[in-house]
C-alpha positions as CSV (number, residue, x, y, z in Angstrom):
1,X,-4.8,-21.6,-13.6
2,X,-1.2,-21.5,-12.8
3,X,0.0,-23.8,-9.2
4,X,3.8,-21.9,-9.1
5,X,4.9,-21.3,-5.5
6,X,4.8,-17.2,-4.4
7,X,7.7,-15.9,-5.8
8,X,9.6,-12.6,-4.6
9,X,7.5,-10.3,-6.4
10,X,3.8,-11.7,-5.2
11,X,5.1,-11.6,-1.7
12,X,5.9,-7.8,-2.3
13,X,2.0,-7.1,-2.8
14,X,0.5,-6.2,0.0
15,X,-3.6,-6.1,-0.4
16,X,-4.6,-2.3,1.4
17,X,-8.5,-1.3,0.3
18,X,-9.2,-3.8,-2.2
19,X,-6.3,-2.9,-3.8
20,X,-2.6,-4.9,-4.4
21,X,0.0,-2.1,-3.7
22,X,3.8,-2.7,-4.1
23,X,5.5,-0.6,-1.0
24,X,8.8,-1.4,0.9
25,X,9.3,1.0,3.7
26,X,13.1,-0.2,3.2
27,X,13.3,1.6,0.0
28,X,11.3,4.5,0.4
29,X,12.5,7.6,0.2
30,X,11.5,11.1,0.8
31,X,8.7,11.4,-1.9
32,X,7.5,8.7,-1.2
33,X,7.1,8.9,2.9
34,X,5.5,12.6,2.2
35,X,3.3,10.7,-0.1
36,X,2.0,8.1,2.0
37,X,1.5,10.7,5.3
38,X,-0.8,12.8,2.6
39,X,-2.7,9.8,1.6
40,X,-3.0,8.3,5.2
41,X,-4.1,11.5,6.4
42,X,-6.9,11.6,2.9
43,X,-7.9,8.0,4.2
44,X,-8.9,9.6,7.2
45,X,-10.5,12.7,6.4
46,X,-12.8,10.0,4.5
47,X,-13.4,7.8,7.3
48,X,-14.1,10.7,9.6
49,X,-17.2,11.8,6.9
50,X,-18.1,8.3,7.0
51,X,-19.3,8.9,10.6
């Protein structure tokens, strides 16, 4: 079991669904703003069957 402090790169994970993704909206660019609107608007075409 390792007792470092949180360096740059731990700080960078972000937990979203169970899951750790690494995403700066700083250095997004185009691909990868389409790519999050597509999967934000999946998320909620699940959410909305949920109900």
């Amino acid at each position: 079991m390792s007792y470092k402090s949180e360096g740059p790169e731990e700080k960078a994970l972000k937990e979203a669904d169970g899951r750790y993704v690494e995403y700066s909206e700083e250095l997004a660019d185009t691909d990868d703003v389409e790519a999050q609107k597509r999967a934000k608007k999946a998320d909620d075409r699940v959410k909305n069957r949920r109900q």
